[in-house]
C-alpha positions in Angstrom: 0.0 0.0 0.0 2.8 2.3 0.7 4.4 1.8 -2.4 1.3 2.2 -4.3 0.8 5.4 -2.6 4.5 6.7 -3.4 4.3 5.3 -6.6 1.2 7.1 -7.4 2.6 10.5 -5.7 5.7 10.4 -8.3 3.4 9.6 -11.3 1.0 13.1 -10.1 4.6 15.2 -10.3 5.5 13.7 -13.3 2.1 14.8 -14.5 2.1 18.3 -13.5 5.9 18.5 -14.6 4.8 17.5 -18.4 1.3 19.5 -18.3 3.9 22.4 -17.3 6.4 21.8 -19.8 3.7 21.7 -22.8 2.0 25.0 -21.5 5.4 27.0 -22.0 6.7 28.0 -25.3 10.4 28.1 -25.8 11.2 29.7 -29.4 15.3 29.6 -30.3 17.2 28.8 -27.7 14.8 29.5 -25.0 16.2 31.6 -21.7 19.5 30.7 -19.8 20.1 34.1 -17.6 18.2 33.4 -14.4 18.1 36.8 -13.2 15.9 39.5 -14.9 16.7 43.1 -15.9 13.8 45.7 -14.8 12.3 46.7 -18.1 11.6 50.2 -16.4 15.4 50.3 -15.9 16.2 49.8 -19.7 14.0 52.6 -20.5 15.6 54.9 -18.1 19.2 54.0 -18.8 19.0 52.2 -22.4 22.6 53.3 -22.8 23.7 51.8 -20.0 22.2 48.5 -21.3 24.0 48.6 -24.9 26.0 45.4 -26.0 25.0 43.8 -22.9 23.3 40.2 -22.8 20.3 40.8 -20.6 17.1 39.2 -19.7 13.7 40.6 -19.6 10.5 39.1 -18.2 7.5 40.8 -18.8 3.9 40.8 -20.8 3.8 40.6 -24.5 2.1 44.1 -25.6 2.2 43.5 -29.3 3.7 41.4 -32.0 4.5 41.9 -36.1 1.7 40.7 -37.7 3.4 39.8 -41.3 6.4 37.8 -39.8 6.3 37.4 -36.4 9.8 39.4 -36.6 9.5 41.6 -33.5 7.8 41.3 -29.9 7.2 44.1 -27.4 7.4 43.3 -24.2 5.7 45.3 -20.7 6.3 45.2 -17.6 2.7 45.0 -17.6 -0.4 44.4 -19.6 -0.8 48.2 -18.9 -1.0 50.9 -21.7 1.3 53.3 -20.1 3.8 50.3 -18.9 7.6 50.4 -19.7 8.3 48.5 -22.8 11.0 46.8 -24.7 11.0 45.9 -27.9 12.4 42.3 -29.1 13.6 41.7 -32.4 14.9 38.6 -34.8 16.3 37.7 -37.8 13.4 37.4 -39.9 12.9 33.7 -40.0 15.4 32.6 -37.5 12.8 33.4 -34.2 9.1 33.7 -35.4 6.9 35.2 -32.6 2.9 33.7 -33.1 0.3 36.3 -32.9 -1.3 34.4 -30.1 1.3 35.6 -27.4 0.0 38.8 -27.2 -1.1 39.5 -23.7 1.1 36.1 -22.6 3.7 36.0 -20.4 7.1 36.1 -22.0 11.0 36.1 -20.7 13.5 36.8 -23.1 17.3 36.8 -23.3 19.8 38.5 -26.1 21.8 41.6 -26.5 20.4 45.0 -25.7 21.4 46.9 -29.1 21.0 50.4 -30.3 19.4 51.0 -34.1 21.5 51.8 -36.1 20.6 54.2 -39.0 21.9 52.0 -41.4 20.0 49.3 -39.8 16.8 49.2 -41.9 15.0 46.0 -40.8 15.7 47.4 -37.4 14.1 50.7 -38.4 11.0 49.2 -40.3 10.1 46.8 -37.1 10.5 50.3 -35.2 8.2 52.0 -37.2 5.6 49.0 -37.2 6.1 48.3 -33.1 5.3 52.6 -33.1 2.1 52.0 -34.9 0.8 49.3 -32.3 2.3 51.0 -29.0 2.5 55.0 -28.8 5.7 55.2 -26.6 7.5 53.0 -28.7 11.4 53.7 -28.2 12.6 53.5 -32.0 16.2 53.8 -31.1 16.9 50.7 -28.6 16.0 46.8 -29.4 16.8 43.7 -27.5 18.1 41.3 -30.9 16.9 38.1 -28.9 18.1 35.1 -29.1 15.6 33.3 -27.2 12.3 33.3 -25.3 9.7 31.5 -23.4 6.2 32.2 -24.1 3.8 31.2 -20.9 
């Protein structure tokens, strides 16, 4: 009986373990940083952030709707929240639709546009037309994610 019972308590773990697994997302490689930068903080100090290989964790606010090639991430699902935009090689990292309003940590390297830069400039225009406060000048070029 004791067995059973033990036996039975490992098989409900394993369970919730699996259900958990399959209700995360992981898109490239996925997020290895444990610790978190304050998206708040990047807007503030986005300088201070460049060429850095950071983490964010926040609330996906809106997403490219041709390719899937950028993501902007909140600290919250609120309008006026703090917001980062993440961008990929087109094709490399495709970001679904349905994240918007999902849970999302990413990892990569905090980057400054570059004006020569114009798939960085185009997703900056589109990510402007979705979100007001749109910062066209910073991106995080990810390299990962996990959408919850």
């Amino acid at each position: 009986m004791k067995n059973a019972l033990i036996t039975g308590v490992v098989g409900l773990i394993a369970l919730s373990s699996m259900a958990m697994a399959q209700l995360e997302e992981k898109l490239g490689a996925g997020v290895t940083l444990r610790e978190s930068t304050s998206i708040a903080d990047i807007v503030k100090s986005p300088e201070s952030f460049v060429g850095k290989t950071i983490r964010i964790d926040g609330t996906a606010t809106a997403i490219c709707q041709h390719m899937g090639c950028w993501m902007a991430v909140s600290e919250s699902a609120n309008a006026d929240a703090p917001t980062v935009r993440l961008k990929v090689d087109d094709g490399v990292i495709v970001f679904p639709v349905k994240a918007k309003g999902k849970a999302v940590s990413a990892q990569g390297v905090f980057e400054r546009v570059a004006a020569t830069d114009a798939e960085g400039r185009e997703a900056a225009s589109e990510h402007a037309k979705h979100q007001a406060q749109a910062a066209a000048t910073y991106q995080l070029k990810a390299t990962g994610a996990i959408i919850r």
